[in-house]
ZAMARGU-4260 file (C-alpha; in steps of 0.2 Angstrom, whole numbers, plus 5000, padded with zeros to 4 digits):
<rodrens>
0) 4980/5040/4496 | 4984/5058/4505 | 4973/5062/4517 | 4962/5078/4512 | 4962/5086/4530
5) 4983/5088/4530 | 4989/5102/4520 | 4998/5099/4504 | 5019/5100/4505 | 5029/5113/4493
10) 5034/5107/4475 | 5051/5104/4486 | 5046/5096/4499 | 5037/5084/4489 | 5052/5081/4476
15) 5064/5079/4492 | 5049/5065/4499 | 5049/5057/4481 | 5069/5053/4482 | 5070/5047/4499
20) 5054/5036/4492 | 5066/5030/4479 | 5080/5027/4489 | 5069/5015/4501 | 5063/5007/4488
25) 5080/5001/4481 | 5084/4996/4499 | 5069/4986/4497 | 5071/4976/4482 | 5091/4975/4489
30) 5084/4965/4504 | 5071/4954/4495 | 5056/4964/4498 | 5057/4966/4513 | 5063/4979/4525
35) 5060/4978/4545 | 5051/4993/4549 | 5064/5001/4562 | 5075/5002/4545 | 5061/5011/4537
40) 5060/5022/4550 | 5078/5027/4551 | 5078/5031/4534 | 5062/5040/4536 | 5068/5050/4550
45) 5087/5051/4548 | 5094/5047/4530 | 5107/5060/4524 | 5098/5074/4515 | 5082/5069/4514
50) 5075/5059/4532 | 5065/5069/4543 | 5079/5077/4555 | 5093/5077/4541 | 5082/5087/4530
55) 5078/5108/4529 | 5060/5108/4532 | 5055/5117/4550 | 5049/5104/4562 | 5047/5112/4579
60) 5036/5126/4585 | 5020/5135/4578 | 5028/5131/4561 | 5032/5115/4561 | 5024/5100/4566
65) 5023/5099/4586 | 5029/5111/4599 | 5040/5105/4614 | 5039/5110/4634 | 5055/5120/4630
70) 5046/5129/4616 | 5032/5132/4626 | 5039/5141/4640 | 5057/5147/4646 | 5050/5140/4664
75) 5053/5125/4658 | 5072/5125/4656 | 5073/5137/4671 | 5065/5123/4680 | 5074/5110/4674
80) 5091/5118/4679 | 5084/5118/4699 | 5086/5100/4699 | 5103/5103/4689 | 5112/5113/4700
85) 5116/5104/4715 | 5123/5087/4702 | 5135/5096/4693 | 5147/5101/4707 | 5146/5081/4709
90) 5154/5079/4691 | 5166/5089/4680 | 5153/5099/4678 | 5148/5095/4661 | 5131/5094/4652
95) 5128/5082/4636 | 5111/5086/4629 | 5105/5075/4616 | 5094/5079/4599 | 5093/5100/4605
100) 5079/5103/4593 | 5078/5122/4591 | 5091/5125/4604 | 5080/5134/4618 | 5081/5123/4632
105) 5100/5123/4630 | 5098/5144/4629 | 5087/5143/4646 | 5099/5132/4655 | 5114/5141/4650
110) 5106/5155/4658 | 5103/5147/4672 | 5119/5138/4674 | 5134/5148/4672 | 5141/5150/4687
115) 5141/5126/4689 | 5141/5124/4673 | 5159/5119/4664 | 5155/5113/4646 | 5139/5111/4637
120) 5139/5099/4623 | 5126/5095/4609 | 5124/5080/4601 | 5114/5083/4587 | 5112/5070/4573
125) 5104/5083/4560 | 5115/5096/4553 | 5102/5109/4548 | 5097/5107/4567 | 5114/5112/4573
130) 5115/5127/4563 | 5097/5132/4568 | 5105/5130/4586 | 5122/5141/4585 | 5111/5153/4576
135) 5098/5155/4590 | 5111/5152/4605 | 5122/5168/4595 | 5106/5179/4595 | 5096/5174/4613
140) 5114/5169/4625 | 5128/5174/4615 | 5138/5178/4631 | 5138/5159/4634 | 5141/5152/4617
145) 5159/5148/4623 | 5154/5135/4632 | 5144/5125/4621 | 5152/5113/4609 | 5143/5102/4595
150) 5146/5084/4591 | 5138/5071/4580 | 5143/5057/4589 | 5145/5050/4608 | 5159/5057/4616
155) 5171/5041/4622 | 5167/5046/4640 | 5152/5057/4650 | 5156/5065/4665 | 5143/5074/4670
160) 5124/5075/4667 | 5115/5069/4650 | 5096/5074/4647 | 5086/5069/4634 | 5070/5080/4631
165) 5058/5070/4618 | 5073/5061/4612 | 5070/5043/4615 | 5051/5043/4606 | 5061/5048/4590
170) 5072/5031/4591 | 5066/5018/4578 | 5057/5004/4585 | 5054/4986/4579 | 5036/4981/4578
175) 5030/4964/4580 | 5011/4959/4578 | 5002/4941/4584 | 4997/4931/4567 | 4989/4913/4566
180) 4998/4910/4586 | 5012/4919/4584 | 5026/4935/4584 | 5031/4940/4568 | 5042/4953/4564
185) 5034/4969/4552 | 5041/4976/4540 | 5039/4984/4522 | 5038/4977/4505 | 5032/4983/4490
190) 5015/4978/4480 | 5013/4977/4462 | 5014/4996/4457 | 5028/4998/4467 | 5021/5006/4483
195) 5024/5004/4502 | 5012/4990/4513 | 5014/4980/4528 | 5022/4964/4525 | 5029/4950/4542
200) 5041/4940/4542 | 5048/4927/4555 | 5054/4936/4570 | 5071/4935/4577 | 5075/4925/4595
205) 5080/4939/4605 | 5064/4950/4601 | 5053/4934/4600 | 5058/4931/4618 | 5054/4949/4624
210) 5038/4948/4614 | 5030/4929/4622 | 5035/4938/4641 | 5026/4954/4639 | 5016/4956/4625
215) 4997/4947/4626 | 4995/4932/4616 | 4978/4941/4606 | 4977/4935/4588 | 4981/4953/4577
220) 4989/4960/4592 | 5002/4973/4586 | 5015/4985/4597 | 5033/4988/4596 | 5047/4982/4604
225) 5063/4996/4608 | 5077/4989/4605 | 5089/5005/4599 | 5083/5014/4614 | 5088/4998/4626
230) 5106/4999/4617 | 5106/5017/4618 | 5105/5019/4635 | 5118/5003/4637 | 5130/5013/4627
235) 5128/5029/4638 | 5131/5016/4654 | 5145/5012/4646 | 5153/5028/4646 | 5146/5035/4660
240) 5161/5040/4672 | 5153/5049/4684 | 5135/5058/4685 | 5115/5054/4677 | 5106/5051/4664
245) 5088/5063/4663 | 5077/5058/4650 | 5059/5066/4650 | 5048/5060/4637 | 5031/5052/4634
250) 5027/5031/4638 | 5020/5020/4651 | 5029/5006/4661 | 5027/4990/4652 | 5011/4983/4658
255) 5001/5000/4653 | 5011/4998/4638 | 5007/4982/4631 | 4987/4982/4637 | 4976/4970/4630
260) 4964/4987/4625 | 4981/4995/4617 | 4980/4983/4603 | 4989/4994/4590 | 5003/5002/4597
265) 5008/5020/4599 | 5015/5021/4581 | 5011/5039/4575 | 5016/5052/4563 | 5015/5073/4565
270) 5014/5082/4549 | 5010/5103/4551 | 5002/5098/4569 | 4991/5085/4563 | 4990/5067/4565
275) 4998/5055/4554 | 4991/5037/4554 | 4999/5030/4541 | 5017/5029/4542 | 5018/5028/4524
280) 5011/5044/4520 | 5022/5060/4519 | 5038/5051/4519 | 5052/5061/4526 | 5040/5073/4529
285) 5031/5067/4543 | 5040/5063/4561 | 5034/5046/4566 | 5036/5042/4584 | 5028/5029/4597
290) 5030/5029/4615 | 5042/5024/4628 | 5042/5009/4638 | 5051/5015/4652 | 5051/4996/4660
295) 5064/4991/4646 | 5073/5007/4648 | 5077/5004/4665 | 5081/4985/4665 | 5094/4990/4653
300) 5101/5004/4662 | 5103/4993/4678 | 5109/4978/4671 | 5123/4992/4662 | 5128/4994/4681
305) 5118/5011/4681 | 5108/5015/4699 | 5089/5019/4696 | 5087/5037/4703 | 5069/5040/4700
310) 5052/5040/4689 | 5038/5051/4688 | 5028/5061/4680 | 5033/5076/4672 | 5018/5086/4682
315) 5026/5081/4698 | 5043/5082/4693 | 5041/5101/4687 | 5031/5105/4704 | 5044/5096/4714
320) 5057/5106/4707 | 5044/5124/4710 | 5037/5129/4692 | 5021/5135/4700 | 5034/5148/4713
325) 5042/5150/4696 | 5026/5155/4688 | 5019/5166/4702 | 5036/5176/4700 | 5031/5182/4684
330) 5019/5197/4687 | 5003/5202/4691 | 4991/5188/4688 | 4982/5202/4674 | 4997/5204/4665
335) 4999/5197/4648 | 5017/5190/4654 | 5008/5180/4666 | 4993/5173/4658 | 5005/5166/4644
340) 5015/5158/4658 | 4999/5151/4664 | 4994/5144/4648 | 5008/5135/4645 | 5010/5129/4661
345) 4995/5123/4662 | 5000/5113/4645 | 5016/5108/4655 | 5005/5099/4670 | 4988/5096/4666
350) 4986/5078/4666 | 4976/5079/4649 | 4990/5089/4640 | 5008/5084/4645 | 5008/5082/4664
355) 5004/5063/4666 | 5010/5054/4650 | 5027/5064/4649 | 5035/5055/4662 | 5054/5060/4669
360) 5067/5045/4673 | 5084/5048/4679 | 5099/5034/4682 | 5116/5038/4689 | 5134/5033/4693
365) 5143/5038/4710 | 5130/5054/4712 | 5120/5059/4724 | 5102/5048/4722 | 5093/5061/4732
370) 5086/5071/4717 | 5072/5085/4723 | 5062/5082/4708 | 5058/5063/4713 | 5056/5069/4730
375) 5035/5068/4730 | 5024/5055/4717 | 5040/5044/4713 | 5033/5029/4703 | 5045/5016/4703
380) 5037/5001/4709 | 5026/5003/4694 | 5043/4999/4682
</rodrens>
C-alpha cells in the first residue's frame, strides 16, 4: 500500500511505473520466482525507457527528489577544481566525470579549468540526462562546450582524473540477511496476486565469504554487500594509465558499516524529497540507494595496483581545499548573495547535513599523492 504522506505520480508516471512493473515481473517468473535484489535494482534504476535514470521524470534539485552539493552551490565545483588544478598537468589533462546528473558541477569546473584542462568527458548511462546536460552546458558555459564530449560507456583507457559525485550509492547492491545461522542471499519473488515481496535463497561462496568476515553473526541481521561498485573500481584500475580516481559520496568504513545496532542496512528510496522505505513502492519512480562501504572500495582499488591517496570527510576536504575563503569572497556578510552561500555551505559542512557522512576518497597511478584536500583530518587508518 502507498504510503498517504508521498504525493501521488502523473497518470504517466504511473502507467511508465506499471510497465517496468511488468517487465520485472516476466523476469521473475523467467528465473523461477526469484530475482536477486541487485537485478531488481538495476532494472529499477536503469532499464531502458522506463528505470529511474533511463526514464524523463526530473530527479535532481527542488523538483525532483534530492538535491546534490553541486546543485546547492557553484562553491562547490569551484572548490572541487582547487584540488584539480595542480593533477592535471601530471596527466593529459583530461577529466572523466561519471553519472553528471544536471550537468552543474561539469559547468562550475569548466569554468574553473580552462586554462589545465584538455578534454572533459561525460559518462552518462541515462539519455534524457545527457540531453539535460548539453542543454544547460549550451546555456550556463557555451564558450567551453568544445571541450566536453559524452560517452555511454568506459573509455578503453583514462588518462587523467575521474570523479564520481554521489555515483557509487546509485550502484546496485546485493543484500544478504542472517536466517536460522546463516547468509542468505535476498531477493524478489512474487505472492499469489502477483506482487513484489522479499524472498532468500542460498547465497553464493564468494559473497558468503565476505558476509561470515564482516557482517555480525545476529539472527535477522540484514545489510548489503557492494559487489558492482568493487568491480567498478577494478575496471577503472584497469584502465587507469596515468592520474586518480575522486569519488565523494555518502558511507562508512566497514566496521561502522556493518554495526551490530545497524541491523537493517542503509537501503532507501527518495521520491519528491521524501523517504521511501519500501523498495517496492514507486517503482521506477523512486531512486533507491544505500551507502558506501568505503573499506571494500579501497581493498579493491589496491589489490587493482591503484595507490590509496586519501579519505576524509567531505567537511574537511572542502575546508582543506578553502570553501570558507571561497565563501567570505562572495560579499557583504548582509547581502542576499552571501547569506545563500552561507546556507548552503553550511549544508555542505555541518556534520548533521552533509559534512561528516559524505566522505571524499581518492586512489592514483604515477601522480603526485600529496593532494591539499587530505592534507588535515585524513582517515585512513579507519579503512
Amino acid at each position: 500500500m502507498n504510503s498517504p504522506t508521498l504525493p501521488e505520480p502523473s497518470a504517466e508516471e504511473t502507467a511508465a511505473s506499471h510497465a517496468l512493473c511488468g517487465l520485472i515481473q516476466q523476469r521473475i517468473r523467467e528465473h523461477g520466482g526469484f530475482l536477486p535484489f541487485a537485478e531488481f535494482m538495476q532494472m529499477a534504476l536503469y532499464q531502458p525507457q522506463y528505470g529511474y535514470y533511463t526514464g524523463g521524470a526530473h530527479k535532481i534539485g527542488a523538483g525532483g527528489d534530492f538535491i546534490t552539493a553541486p546543485a546547492l552551490t557553484p562553491l562547490f565545483g569551484q572548490t572541487l577544481a582547487a584540488q584539480l588544478l595542480p593533477l592535471l598537468p601530471q596527466t593529459a589533462g583530461n577529466v572523466y566525470e561519471f553519472g553528471a546528473g544536471t550537468g552543474a558541477l561539469a559547468a562550475q569546473l569548466l569554468g574553473e579549468l580552462s586554462g589545465s584542462l584538455s578534454h572533459y568527458y561525460i559518462i552518462e548511462v541515462s539519455p534524457d540526462l545527457a540531453e539535460r546536460q548539453r542543454r544547460y552546458l549550451a546555456d550556463t558555459v557555451p564558450q567551453h562546450l568544445h571541450r566536453v564530449s559524452w560517452l555511454s560507456e568506459l573509455p578503453d583507457t583514462l588518462d587523467g582524473i575521474a570523479i564520481g559525485n554521489e555515483v557509487l550509492d546509485a550502484m546496485p547492491c546485493d543484500i544478504v540477511r542472517r536466517e536460522h545461522g546463516q547468509w542468505r542471499l535476498m531477493g524478489v519473488g512474487l505472492d499469489e496476486n502477483g506482487q513484489f515481496q522479499w524472498q532468500s535463497a542460498p547465497l553464493p561462496a564468494e559473497p558468503a565469504a565476505e558476509a561470515q568476515a564482516l557482517l555480525p553473526e545476529i539472527e535477522g541481521y540484514t545489510s548489503e554487500l557492494h559487489l558492482r561498485q568493487q568491480a567498478f573500481v577494478r575496471t577503472l584500475a584497469e584502465r587507469l594509465t596515468r592520474g586518480a580516481l575522486l569519488f565523494i559520496d555518502y558511507g562508512f568504513d566497514a566496521a561502522q558499516y556493518y554495526h551490530p545496532q545497524r541491523s537493517q542496512g542503509t537501503l532507501i528510496g527518495h521520491y519528491r524529497h521524501h523517504t521511501v522505505h519500501n523498495p517496492f513502492e514507486r517503482v521506477g519512480l523512486s531512486d533507491l540507494t544505500c551507502h558506501v562501504n568505503f573499506t571494500a572500495l579501497t581493498e579493491a582499488a589496491v589489490r587493482a595496483g591503484l595507490d590509496l591517496i586519501g579519505y576524509t570527510t567531505q567537511a574537511a576536504f572542502l575546508l582543506n581545499l578553502g570553501l570558507t575563503e571561497r565563501l567570505a569572497a562572495q560579499g557583504e556578510p548582509e547581502s542576499q548573495a552571501y547569506i545563500r552561500a552561507a546556507a548552503a555551505c553550511q549544508t555542505l559542512l555541518a556534520p548533521q547535513e552533509m559534512g561528516e557522512l559524505f566522505k571524499a576518497i581518492a586512489f592514483g597511478r604515477r601522480i603526485d599523492p600529496d593532494w591539499q584536500g587530505f592534507a588535515l583530518g585524513d582517515l585512513c587508518h579507519k579503512l
